[in-house]
N, C-alpha and C positions, 0 to 999 in steps of 0.2 A: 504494500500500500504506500504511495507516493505520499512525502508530504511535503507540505509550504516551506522552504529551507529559509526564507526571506521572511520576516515577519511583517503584518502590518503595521504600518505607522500613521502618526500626524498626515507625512510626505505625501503619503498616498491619496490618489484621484479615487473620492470616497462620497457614495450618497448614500442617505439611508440615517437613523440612530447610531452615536459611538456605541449606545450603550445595548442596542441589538444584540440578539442572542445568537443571530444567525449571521454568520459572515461570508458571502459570495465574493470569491477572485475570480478573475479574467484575465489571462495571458490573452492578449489578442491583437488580429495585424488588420489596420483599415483598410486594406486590399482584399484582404481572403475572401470569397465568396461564403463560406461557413460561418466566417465573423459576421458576416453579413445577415444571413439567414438568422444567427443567434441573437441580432442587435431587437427584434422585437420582442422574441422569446424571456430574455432578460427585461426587457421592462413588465413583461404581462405579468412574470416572477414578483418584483418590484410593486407593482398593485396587489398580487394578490398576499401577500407578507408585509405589506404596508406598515411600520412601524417593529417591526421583528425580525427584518433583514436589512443588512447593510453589504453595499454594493461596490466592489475595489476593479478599477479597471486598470491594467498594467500595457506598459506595450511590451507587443515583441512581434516586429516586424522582421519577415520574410524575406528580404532584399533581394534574395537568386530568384525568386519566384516571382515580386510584387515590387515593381520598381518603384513604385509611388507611394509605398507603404512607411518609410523613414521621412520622407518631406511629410504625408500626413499627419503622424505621429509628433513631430518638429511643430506641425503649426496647432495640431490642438495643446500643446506643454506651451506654444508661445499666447495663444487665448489663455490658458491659464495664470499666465504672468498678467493678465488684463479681470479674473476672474469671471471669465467664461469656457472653462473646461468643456462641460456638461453642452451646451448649446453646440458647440463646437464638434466635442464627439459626436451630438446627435445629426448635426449636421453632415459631417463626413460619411458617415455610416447611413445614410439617407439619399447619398449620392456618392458610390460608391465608383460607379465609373466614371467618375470627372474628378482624381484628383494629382494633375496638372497644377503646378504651381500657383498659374491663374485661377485657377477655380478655388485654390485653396484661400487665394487673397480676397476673392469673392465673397466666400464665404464670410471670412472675415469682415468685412465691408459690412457684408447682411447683418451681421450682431453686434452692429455699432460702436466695433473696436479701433483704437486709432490706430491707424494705417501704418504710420511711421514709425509706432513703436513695434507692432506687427514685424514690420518690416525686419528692424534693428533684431528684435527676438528670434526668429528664424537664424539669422546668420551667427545668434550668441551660439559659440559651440557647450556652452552648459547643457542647455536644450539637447545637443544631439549626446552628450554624457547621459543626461538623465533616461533617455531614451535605449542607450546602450546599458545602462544598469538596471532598467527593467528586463532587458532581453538575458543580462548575464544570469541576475537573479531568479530567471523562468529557466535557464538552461539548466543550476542548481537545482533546481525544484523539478527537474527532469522533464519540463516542457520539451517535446519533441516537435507541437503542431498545432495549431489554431483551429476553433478555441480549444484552450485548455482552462479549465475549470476546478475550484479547489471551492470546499464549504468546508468551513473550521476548521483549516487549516490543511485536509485532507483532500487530494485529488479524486476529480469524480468521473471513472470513466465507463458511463452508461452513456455517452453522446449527448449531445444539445438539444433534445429536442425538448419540446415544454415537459411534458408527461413524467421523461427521464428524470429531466433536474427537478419537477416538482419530487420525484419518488427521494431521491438523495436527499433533498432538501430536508424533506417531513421525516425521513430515516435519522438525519442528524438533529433534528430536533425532538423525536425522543429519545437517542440517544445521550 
């Protein structure tokens, strides 16, 4: 049984209660078509545990496979420097085949973020560290592939689909 080698933190791109009993991770690449698929699954999760799960999304972009997967990742940690993480993910993840640099600045544009500092945050290479130490941290944690999935701390591989992750989910919750 895999488990979370990286612990949650403050750090972490986090929605939901700290004090949740239930903690969903996400190793995930804004390219994958799987991440893709899992981006609504994850929110229907998020409604239906409303108050009793908290929600950690990590990157770990695919680079040989998803060329635009590290520029996505780069520009949602650079809305985060603007506190629009979340908009941002949701955004990417919504438009999945348009992220081209331009479209990622679009996007940006769309959530009323200032352009310039956008701009300046993309090129900080902290950004693309922070993004490399979510990938290192998923590698430790034995992430092989998108999404990878972890509730309390514990990898969960029954697949993404809602049904799955509700069964895992309500399984560690009465555990």
């Amino acid at each position: 049984m895999a488990k979370l080698r990286v612990p949650v933190t403050a750090d972490d791109h986090s929605e939901g209660p700290l004090e949740a009993v239930l903690t969903l991770v996400e190793y995930g690449d804004y390219e994958c078509p799987h991440c893709g698929r899992a981006f609504p699954i994850v929110k229907q999760l998020q409604k239906t545990f409303t108050g009793r799960l908290r929600f950690i999304f990590r990157n770990f972009p695919i680079s040989q496979v998803h060329p635009h997967a590290v520029h996505a990742a780069i520009a949602a940690e650079a809305a985060a420097r603007q506190g629009k993480f979340w908009p941002m993910h949701d955004r990417i993840f919504m438009h999945q085949q348009h992220l081209d640099d331009a479209s990622l600045r679009k996007y940006a544009a769309d959530l009323d973020l200032d352009l310039d500092q956008f701009d300046r945050d993309v090129r900080d290479p902290t950004l693309a560290d922070r993004v490399r130490t979510d990938f290192d941290g998923g590698i430790r944690s034995g992430v092989n592939g998108t999404p990878t999935f972890y509730i309390n701390g514990v990898r969960i591989d029954v697949g993404y689909e809602y049904e799955d992750l509700l069964e895992a989910i309500n399984a560690a919750s009465d555990g």
